[in-house]
FIMAR-54068 format. One record per residue (C-alpha): residue number from 0; residue in one letter; x, y, z. Coordinates in steps of 0.05 Angstrom, whole numbers. Each point is the difference from the previous one (the first is absolute). Example, Ala and Ser with C-alpha at 12.3 -4.5 7.8 and 13.67 -1.06 7.14 Angstrom:
+-----+---------+--------+--------+--------+
| num | residuo |     c1 |     c2 |     c3 |
+-----+---------+--------+--------+--------+
|   0 |       A |    246 |    -90 |    156 |
|   1 |       S |     27 |     69 |    -13 |
+-----+---------+--------+--------+--------+
END
This chain:
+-----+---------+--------+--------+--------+
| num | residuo |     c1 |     c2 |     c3 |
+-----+---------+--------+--------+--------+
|   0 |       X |    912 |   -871 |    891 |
|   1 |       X |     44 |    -66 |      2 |
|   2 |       X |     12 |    -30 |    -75 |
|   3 |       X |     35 |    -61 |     -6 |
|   4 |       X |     18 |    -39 |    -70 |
|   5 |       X |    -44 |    -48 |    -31 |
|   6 |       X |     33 |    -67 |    -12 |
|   7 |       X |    -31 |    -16 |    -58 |
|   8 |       X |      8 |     69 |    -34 |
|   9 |       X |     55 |     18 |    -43 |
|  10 |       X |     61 |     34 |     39 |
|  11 |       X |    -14 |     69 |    -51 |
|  12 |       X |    -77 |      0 |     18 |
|  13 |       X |     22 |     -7 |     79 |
|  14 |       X |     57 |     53 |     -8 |
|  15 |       X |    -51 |     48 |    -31 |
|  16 |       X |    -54 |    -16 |     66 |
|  17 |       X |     48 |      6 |     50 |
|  18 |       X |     34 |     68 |    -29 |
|  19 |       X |    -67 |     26 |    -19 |
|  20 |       X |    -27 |    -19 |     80 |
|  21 |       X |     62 |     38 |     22 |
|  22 |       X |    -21 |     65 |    -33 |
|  23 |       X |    -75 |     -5 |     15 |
|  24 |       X |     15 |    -25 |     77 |
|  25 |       X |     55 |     50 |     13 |
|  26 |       X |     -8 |     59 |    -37 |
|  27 |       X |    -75 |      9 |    -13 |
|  28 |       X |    -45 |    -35 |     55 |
|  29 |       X |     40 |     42 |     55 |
|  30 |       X |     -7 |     67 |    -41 |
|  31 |       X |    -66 |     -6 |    -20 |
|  32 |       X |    -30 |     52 |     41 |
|  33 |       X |     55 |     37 |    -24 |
|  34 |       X |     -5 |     -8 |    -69 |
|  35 |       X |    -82 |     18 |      4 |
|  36 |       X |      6 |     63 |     33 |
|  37 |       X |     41 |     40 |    -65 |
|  38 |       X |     52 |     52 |      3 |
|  39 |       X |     75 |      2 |     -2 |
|  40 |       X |     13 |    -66 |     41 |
|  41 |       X |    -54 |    -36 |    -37 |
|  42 |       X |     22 |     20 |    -76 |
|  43 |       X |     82 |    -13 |     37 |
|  44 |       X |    -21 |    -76 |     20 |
|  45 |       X |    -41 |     -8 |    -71 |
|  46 |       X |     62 |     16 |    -44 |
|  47 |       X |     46 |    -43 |     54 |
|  48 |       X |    -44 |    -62 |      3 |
|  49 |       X |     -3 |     -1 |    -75 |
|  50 |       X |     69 |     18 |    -15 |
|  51 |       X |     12 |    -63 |     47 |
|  52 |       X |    -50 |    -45 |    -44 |
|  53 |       X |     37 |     21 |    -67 |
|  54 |       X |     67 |    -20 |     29 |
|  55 |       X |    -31 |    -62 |     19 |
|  56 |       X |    -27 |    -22 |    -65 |
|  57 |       X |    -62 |      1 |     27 |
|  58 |       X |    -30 |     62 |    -40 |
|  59 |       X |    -64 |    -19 |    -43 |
|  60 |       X |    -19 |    -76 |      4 |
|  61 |       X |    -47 |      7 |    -55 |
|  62 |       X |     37 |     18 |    -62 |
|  63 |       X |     52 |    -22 |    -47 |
|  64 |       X |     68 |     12 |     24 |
|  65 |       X |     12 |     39 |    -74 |
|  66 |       X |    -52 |     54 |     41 |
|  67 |       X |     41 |     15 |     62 |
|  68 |       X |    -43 |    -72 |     34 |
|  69 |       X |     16 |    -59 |     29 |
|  70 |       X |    -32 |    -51 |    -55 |
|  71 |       X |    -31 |    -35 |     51 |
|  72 |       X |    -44 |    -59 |    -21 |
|  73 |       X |    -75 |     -5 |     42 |
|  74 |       X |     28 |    -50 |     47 |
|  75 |       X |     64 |     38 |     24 |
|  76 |       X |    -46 |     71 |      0 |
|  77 |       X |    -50 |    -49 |     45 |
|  78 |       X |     47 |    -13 |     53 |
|  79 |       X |     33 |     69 |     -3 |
|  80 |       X |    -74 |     37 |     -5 |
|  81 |       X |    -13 |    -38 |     69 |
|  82 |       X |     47 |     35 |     48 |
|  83 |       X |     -1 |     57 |    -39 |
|  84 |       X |    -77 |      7 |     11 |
|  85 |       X |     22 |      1 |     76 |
|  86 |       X |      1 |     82 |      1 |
|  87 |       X |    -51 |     33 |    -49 |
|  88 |       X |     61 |     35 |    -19 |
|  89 |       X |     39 |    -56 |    -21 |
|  90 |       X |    -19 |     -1 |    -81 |
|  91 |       X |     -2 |     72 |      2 |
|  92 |       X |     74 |     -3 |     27 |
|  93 |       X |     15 |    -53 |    -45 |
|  94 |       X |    -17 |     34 |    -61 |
|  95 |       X |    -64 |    -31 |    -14 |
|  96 |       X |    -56 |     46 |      2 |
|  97 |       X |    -71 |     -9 |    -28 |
|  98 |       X |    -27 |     17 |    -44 |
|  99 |       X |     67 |     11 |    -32 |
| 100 |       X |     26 |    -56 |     12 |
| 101 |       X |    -53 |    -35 |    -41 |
| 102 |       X |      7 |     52 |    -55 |
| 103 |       X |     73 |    -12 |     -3 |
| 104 |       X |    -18 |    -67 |    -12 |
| 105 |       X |    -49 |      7 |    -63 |
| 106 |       X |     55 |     59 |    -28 |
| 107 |       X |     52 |    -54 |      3 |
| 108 |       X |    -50 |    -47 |    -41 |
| 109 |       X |    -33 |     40 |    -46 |
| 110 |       X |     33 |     68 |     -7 |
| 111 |       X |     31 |     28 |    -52 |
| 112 |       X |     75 |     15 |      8 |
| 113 |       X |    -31 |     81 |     -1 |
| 114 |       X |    -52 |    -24 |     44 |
| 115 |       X |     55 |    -34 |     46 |
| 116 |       X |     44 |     71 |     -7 |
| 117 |       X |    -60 |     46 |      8 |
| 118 |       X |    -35 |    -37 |     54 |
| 119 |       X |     37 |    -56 |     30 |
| 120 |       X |     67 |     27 |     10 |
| 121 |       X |    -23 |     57 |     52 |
| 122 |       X |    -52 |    -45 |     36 |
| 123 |       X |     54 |    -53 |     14 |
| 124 |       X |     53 |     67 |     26 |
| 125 |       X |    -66 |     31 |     31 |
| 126 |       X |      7 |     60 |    -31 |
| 127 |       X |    -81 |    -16 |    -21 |
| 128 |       X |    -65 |    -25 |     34 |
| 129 |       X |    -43 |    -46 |    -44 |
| 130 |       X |    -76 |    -30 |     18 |
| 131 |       X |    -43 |    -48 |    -32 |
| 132 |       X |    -66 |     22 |    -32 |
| 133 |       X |    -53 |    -62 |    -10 |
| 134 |       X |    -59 |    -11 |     41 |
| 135 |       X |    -58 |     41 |    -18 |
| 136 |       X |    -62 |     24 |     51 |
| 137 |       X |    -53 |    -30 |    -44 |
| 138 |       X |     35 |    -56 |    -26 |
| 139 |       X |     10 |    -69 |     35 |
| 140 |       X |     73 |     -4 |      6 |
| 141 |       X |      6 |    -75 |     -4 |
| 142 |       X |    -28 |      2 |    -74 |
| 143 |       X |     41 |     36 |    -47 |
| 144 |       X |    -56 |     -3 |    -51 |
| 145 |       X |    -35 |     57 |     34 |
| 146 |       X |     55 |     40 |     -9 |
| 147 |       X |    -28 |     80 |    -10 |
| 148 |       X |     62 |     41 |    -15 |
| 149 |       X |     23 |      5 |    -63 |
| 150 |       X |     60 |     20 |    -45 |
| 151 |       X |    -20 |     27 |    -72 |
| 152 |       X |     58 |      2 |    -56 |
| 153 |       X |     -3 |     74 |    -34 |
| 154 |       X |     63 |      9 |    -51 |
| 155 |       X |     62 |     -9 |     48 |
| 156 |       X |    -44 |      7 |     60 |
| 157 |       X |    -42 |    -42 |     54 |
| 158 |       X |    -62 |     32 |     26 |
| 159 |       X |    -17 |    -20 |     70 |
| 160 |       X |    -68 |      1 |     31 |
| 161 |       X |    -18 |    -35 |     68 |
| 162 |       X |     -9 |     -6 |     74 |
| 163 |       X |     47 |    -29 |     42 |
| 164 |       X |      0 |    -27 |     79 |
| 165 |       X |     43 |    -22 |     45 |
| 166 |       X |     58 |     27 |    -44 |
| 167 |       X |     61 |    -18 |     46 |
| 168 |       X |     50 |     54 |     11 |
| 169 |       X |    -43 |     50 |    -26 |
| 170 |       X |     19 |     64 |     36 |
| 171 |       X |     70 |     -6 |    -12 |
| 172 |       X |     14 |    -41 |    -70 |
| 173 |       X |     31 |     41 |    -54 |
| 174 |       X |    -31 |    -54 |    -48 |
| 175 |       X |    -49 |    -52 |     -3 |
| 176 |       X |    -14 |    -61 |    -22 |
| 177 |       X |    -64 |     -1 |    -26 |
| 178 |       X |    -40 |    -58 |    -37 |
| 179 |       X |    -45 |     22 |    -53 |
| 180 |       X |    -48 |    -29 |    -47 |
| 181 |       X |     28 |     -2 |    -68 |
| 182 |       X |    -43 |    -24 |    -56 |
| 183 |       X |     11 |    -13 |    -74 |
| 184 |       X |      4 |     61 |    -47 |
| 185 |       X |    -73 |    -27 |    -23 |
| 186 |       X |    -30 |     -1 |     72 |
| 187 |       X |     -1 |    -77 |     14 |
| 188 |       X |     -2 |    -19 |     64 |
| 189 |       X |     26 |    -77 |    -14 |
| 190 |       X |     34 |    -36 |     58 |
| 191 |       X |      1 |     46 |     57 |
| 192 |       X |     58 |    -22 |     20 |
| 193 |       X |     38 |     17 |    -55 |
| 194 |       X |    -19 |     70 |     -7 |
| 195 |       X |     34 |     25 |     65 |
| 196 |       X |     58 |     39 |     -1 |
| 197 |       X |     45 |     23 |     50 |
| 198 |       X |     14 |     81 |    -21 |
| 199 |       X |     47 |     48 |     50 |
| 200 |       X |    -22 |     62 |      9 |
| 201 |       X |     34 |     60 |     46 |
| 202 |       X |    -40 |     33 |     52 |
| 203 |       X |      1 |     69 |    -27 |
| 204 |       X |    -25 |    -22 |    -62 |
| 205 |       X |    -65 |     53 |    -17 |
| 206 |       X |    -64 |    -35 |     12 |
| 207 |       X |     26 |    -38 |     54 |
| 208 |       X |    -44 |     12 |     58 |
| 209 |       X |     16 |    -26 |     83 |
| 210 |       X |    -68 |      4 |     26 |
| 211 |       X |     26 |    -26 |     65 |
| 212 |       X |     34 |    -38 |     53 |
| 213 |       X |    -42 |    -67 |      7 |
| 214 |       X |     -4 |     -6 |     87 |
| 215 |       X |     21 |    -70 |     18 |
| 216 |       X |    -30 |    -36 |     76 |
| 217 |       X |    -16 |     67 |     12 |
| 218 |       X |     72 |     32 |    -16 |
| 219 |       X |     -3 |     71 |    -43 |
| 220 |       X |     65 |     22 |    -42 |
| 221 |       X |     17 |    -65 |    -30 |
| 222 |       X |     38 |    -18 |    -66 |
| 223 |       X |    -71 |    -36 |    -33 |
| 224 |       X |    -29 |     51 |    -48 |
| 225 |       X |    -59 |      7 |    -38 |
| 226 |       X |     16 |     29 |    -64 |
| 227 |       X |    -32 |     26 |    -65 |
| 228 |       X |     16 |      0 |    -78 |
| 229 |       X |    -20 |     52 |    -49 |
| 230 |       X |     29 |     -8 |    -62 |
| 231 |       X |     72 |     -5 |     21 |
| 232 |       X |     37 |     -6 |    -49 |
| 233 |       X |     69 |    -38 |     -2 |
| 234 |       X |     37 |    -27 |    -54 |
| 235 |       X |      7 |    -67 |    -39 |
| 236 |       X |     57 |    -23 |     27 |
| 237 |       X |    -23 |     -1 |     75 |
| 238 |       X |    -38 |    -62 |    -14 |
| 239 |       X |     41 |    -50 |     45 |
| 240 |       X |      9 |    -63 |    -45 |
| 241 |       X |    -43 |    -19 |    -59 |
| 242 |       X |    -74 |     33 |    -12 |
| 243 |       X |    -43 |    -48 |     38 |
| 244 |       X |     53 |    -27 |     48 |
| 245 |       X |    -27 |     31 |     67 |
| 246 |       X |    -37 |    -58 |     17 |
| 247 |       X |     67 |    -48 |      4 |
| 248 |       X |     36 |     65 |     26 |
| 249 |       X |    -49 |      3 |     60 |
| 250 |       X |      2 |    -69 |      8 |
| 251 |       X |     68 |     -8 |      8 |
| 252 |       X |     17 |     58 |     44 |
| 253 |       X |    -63 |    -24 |     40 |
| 254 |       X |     18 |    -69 |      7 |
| 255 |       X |     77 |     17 |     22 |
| 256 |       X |    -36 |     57 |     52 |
| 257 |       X |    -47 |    -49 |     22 |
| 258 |       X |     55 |    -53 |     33 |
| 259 |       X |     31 |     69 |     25 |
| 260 |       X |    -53 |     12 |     38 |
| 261 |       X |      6 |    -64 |     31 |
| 262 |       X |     73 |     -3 |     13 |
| 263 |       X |    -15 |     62 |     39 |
| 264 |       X |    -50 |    -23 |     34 |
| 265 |       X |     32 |    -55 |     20 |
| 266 |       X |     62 |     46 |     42 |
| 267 |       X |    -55 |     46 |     24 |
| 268 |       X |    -33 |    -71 |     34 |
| 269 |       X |     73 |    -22 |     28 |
| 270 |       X |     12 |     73 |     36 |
| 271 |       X |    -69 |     -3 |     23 |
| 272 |       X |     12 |    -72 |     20 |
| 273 |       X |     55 |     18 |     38 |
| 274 |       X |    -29 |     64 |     34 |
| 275 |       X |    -64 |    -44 |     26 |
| 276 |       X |     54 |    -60 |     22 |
| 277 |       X |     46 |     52 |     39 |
| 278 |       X |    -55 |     31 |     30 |
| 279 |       X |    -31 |    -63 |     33 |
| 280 |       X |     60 |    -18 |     28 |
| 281 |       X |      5 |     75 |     36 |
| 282 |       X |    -63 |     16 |     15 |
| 283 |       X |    -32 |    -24 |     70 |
| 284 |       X |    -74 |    -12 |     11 |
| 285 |       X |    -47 |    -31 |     45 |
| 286 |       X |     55 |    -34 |     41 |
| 287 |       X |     52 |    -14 |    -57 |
| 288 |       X |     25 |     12 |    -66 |
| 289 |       X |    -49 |     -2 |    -65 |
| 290 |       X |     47 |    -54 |    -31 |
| 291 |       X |    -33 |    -46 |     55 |
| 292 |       X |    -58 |     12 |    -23 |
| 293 |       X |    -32 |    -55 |    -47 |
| 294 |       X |    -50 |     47 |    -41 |
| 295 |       X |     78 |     41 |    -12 |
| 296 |       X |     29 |    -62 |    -19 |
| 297 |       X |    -55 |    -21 |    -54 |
| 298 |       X |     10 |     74 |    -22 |
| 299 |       X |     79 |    -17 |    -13 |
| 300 |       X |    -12 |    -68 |    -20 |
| 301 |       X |    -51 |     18 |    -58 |
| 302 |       X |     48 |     62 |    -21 |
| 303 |       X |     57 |    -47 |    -15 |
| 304 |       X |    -43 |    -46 |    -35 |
| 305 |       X |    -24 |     62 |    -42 |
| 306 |       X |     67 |     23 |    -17 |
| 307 |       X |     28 |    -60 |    -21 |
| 308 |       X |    -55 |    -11 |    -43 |
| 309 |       X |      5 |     55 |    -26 |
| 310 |       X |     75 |     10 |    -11 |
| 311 |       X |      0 |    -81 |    -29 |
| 312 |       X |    -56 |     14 |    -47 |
| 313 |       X |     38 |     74 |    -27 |
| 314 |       X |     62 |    -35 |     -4 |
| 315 |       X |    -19 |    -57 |    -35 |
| 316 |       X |    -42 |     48 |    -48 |
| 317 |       X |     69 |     45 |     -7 |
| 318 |       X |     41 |    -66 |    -32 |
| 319 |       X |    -49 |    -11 |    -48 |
| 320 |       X |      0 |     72 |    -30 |
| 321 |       X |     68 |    -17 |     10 |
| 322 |       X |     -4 |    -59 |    -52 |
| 323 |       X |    -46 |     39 |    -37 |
| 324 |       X |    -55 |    -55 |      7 |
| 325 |       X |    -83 |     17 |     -3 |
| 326 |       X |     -4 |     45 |     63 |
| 327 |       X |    -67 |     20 |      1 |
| 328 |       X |    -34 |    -42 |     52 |
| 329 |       X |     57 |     10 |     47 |
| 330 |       X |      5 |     73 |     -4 |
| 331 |       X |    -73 |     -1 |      6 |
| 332 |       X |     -5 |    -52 |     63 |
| 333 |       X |     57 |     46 |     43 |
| 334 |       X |    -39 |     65 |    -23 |
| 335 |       X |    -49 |    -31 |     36 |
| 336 |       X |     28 |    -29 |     55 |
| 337 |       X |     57 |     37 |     22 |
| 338 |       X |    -39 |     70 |     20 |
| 339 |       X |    -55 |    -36 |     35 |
| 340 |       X |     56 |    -47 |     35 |
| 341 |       X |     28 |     71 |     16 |
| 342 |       X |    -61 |     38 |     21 |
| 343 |       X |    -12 |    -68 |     59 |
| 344 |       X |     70 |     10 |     18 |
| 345 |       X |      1 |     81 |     20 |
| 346 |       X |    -73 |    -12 |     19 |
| 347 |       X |     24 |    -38 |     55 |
| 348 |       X |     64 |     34 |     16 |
| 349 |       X |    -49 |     60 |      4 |
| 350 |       X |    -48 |    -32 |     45 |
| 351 |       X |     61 |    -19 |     49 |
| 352 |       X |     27 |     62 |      4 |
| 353 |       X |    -71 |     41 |     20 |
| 354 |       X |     -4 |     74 |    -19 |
| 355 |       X |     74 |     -1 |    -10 |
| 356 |       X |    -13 |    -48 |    -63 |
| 357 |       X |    -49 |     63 |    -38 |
| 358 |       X |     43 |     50 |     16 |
| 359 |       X |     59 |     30 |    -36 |
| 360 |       X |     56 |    -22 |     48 |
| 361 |       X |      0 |    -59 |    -34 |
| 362 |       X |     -4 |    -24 |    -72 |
| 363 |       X |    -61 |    -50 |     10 |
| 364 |       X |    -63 |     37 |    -21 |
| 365 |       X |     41 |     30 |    -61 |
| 366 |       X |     17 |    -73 |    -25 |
| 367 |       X |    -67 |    -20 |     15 |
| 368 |       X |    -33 |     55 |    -49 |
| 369 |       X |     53 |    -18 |    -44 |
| 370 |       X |    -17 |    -78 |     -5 |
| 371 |       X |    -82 |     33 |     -8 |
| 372 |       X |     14 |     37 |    -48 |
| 373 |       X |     42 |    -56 |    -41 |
| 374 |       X |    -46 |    -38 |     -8 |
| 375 |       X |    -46 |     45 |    -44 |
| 376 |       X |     72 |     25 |    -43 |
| 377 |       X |     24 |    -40 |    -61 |
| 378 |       X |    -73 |    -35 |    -10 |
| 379 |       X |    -49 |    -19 |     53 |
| 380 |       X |     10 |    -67 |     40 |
| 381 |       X |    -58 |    -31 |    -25 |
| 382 |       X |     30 |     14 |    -74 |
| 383 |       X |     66 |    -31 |     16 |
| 384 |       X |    -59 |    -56 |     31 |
| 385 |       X |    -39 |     -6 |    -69 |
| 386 |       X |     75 |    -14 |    -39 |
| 387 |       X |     26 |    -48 |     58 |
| 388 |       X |    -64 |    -45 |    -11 |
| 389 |       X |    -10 |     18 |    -79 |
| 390 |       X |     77 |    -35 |    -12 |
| 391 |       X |    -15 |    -57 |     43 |
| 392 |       X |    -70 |     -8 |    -33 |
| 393 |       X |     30 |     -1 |    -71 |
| 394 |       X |     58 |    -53 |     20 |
| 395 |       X |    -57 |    -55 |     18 |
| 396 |       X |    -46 |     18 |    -72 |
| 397 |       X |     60 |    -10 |    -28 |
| 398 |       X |      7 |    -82 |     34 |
| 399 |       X |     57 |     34 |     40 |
| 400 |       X |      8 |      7 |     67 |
| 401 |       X |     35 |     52 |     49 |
| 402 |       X |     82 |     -8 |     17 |
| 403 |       X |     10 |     30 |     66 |
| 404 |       X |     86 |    -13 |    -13 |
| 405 |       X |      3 |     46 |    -65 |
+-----+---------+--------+--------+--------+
END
């Protein structure tokens, strides 16, 4: 990978891109294999290539420097997240690891200094695996009013009862996340937004149940579980904020994962970029090489307009979280955009490659079912479509009209 500076970013932001695309170019694309297969050299190039990251100041993007992070703001993490997301080892390597990463997050908001000693403390060291418990089998997860599981106060005690899907990190969390329904001591229901709450619970808890490993694209053994709930009890001061603060909780850590996602989609477009532009200038066929080809050249053409779209749209989305401005319909529009953007982009680099693109020896059809599968996680794109139209709707009743420039 070749990384230059950016003349019109900041010489810090450039510095972090160039010393982050040193790691990820150097150290991790040529060991990948290596890294993937396990054992002694593998757990020997882990501890080196992170010791390396910590020297650098690299270690963490996500949190507060007071946490062991870099105190990144969304635009710096954007341009950082986007080599990084070169390697699928890159976050992992650079300390940011979901869903702990995003649990960190919601700790450092709304935990408890015990909470932050108990729980954060050791996820940020990795001494502890977390997940995150919230969509339910029989419950549409893009309406939190349907929310089944719920969380019962008895004396110093909550009661748990529910059944979870798609928990991430399942088989190995030593605690989860888990958003419960929490009504008033008198049973009403009210705004169901403000009777979610956000309540940790450890895995060995009694009455925790993992039914199973949820198969993904076909996949057994993976780190989705199904879980169940019978009365497990926890106690009061697991809640994770304020009774009836889940709702924000989620929203937050959702919103911040959701322009993850993107900024990783984005690097995992530029490396398949490059693989598809490399190859066409290599490979001969029919008399010549593909890059003489025009249908290859549409295929190149149309993947740089897609990732510059796309990296344009999650940058400009990333300054105004930045600013702290109203970031709905942005986060929502690259939500949308960005995986499908991604999913033409490998689709193509797949197609030019023949079997070689589905198979393992490269990383194509695993980005692919990644960019799928993305766009059913964090809300459905056709919710994300409802709220893009829904804000633009209410701007013109109100005699307004819509600012592209803000």
């Amino acid at each position: 990978m070749q990384i230059a500076p950016i003349p019109t970013l900041s010489e810090e932001i450039n510095d972090i891109r160039l010393r982050t695309a040193d790691i990820v170019g150097n150290r991790i694309i040529p060991n990948e294999k290596v890294i993937y297969s396990g054992g002694e050299k593998s757990a020997k190039l882990r501890k080196d290539i992170r010791k390396e990251v910590k020297k650098q100041g690299l270690w963490a993007p996500h949190l507060p420097e007071e946490y062991g992070g870099m105190g990144n703001g969304f635009l710096t993490h954007a341009y950082m997240n986007e080599i990084l997301a070169w390697s699928p080892l890159g976050n992992r390597l650079f300390g940011v690891i979901a869903p702990n990463s995003g649990n960190q997050k919601i700790l450092v908001k709304y935990g408890t200094e015990e909470q932050k000693k108990k729980w954060l403390m050791p996820l940020i060291n990795q001494e502890m695996e977390s997940g995150f418990s919230m969509t339910e089998p029989d419950s549409p997860g893009s309406d939190p009013r349907s929310l089944k599981t719920t969380a019962v106060k008895d004396g110093d005690e909550w009661v748990i009862n529910g059944h979870k899907i798609m928990t991430s990190n399942g088989q190995r969390a030593d605690f989860l996340v888990v958003m419960c329904r929490t009504e008033d001591d008198d049973g009403d229901s009210g705004n169901a937004n403000l009777k979610m709450t956000q309540i940790i619970v450890p895995t060995d808890s009694p009455g925790l149940e993992r039914v199973r490993s949820v198969p993904i694209w076909g996949h057994t053994g993976g780190d989705h579980m199904e879980i169940k709930y019978k009365d497990v009890r926890v106690p009061l001061e697991n809640a994770l904020g304020a009774r009836g603060s889940g709702h924000q909780a989620a929203q937050d850590r959702l919103g911040a994962g959701r322009v993850y996602h993107c900024m990783n989609t984005i690097g995992q477009m530029w490396r398949a970029f490059d693989i598809m532009v490399r190859y066409s200038t290599e490979r001969e066929v029919h008399g010549g090489k593909l890059e003489t080809k025009q249908f290859i050249q549409g295929f190149i053409a149309d993947s740089y307009i897609d990732i510059q779209a796309a990296r344009l749209m999650t940058i400009h989305c990333a300054e105004v979280m930045d600013k702290e401005g109203d970031s709905r319909v942005d986060i929502s529009a690259i939500k949308v955009f960005v995986p499908e953007a991604g999913s033409r982009v490998v689709d193509r680099a797949i197609q030019m490659h023949g079997w070689r693109g589905v198979s393992s020896d490269l990383p194509l059809a695993g980005m692919f079912q990644g960019f799928r599968t993305l766009r059913l996680a964090d809300g459905p794109d056709e919710v994300h479509r409802i709220l893009i139209a829904k804000e633009i709707l209410k701007k013109y009743h109100d005699g307004l009209s819509w600012d592209f420039g803000v």
